[in-house]
C-alpha positions, 0 to 999 in steps of 0.5 A: 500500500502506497504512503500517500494517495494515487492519481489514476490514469484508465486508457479504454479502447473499446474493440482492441483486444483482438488486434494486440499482436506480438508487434505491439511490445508497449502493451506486453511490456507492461503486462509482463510488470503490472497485475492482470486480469479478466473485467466481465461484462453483462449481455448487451441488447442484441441491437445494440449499434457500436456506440451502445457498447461502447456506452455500455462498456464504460457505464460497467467500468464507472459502475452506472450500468444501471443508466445504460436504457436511460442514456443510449434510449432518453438522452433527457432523462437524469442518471439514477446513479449519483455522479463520481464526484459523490460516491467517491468522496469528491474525487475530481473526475475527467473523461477525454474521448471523441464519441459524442454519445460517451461525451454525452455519457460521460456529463451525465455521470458527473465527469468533466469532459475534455476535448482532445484538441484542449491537451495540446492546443491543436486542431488535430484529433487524438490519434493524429497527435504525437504521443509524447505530447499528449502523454506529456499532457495527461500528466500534467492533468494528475499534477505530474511535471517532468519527473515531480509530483505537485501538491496540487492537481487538476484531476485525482483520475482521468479516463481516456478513451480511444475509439476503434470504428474507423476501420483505416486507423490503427488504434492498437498501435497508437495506445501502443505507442502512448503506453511507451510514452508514458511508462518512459515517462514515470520510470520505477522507483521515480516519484510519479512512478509510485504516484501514478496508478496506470490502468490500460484497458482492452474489450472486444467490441462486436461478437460472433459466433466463433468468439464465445467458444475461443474467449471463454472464462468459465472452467478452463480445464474443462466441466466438474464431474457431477458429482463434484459440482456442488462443491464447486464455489460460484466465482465472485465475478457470477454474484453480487453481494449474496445474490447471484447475477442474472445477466452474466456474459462468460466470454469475450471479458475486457482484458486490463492491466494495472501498473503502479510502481512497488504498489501494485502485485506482479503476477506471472503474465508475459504478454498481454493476450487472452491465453496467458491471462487465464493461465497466469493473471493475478486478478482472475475475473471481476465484474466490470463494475467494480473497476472503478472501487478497485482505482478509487481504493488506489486514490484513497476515494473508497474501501477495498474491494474484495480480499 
């Protein structure tokens, strides 16, 4: 447990996680130092468009999925969940993104919501600006400059999302790049290393049929004999207090990491993929919408989650 309160800093990039290959040696790297593991998601409504998931997948990671009919159906509705600010006693909350539905969530969740563009005073979108510059930037944001820590900071957590809908950008390999950047930037044993709580996570946006049976998280050596079953404890990613969840999908989770230096547990993963985070993640599955209780705990903001 760190001395002092983090800064969170969560990169979500919705539908990435099937295009992470052994090129993208950012990624793998901080894999192979942080603590890894499965987010599980509910099933989405069949109709649902891309930017219903998206919406949905945040409103899990932020733990407002309740929300989900009310933003993606009546925009002029208010949330029935409390903003961030509220829940997480005061914490100062910001959402970057260029989706206009999540800029649109992300208000209504009681986020502040930055335009790319206002990082580093250009016109150019996100993934079009150079990512030492926007890496820089999302530091300053936590109170991070240079290789200081100041006493005061704009945001204790900042969300930045980066979208994969354009089919002729290469998302994976700009987080790839922006990863680097800020892991050169908050080298181990640095004072923002031990500040700066990095999360980095990965979904897989649109499902066929063929991803349920490759992407499953139940059993993975295979079904109990029945005999057995009984016995067998319901995973903490299948309940809810002492209720079992009712709308629980068992593959395709979102894939994360968590970095903070000599903060964080390392587990034995090597390379951020499925495979090897079921094999040798520390953090075995949650549900998605406990992410944010997990970060808060980082930031002194709420009680730990689970053991």
């Amino acid at each position: 447990m760190a001395d002092k309160p983090s800064r969170g800093l969560v990169l979500y990039s919705d539908g990435l996680a099937r295009f992470v290959n052994p090129s993208h040696t950012h990624l793998h790297s901080l894999a192979a130092q942080s603590l890894c593991g499965f987010l599980s998601l509910p099933h989405f409504p069949p109709t649902e468009n891309a930017d219903g998931r998206t919406i949905g997948e945040f409103l899990n990671l932020v733990d407002a999925y309740d929300d989900f009919t009310t933003l993606c159906v009546n925009s002029q509705d208010k949330c029935k969940t409390p903003s961030i600010s509220e829940r997480f006693m005061g914490v100062k909350a910001a959402l970057i993104t260029e989706n206009k539905s999540l800029k649109s969530c992300g208000y209504k969740v009681g986020l502040s919501v930055l335009q790319p563009n206002e990082l580093i005073n250009n016109n150019c979108s996100l993934v079009d600006s150079p990512t030492t510059l926007v890496a820089t930037a999302l530091l300053n944001l936590l109170g991070f400059q240079e290789d200081k820590v100041l006493d005061t900071n704009q945001f204790d957590l900042v969300f930045v999302h980066i979208g994969a809908h354009e089919e002729d950008i290469d998302y994976t390999k700009y987080i790839n790049s922006l990863v680097g950047e800020i892991i050169s930037k908050t080298k181990p044993k640095s004072l923002i290393g031990s500040r700066l709580h990095l999360s980095v996570v990965l979904s897989y946006g649109e499902i066929s049929n063929d991803d349920e049976s490759n992407f499953t998280i139940l059993n993975k050596n295979g079904s109990l004999q029945s005999g057995f079953a009984s016995l067998y404890p319901r995973q903490s990613y299948t309940m809810k207090g002492s209720n079992p969840r009712r709308n629980i999908r068992d593959y395709c989770p979102m894939l994360f990491t968590q970095w903070q230096d000599a903060v964080t547990r390392k587990d034995t993963v090597k390379t951020l993929t499925f495979q090897d985070f079921m094999e040798n993640g520390g953090n075995l599955t949650i549900p998605a919408d406990r992410f944010v209780h997990e970060v808060a705990f980082k930031l002194w903001k709420a009680p730990k989650y689970g053991a």
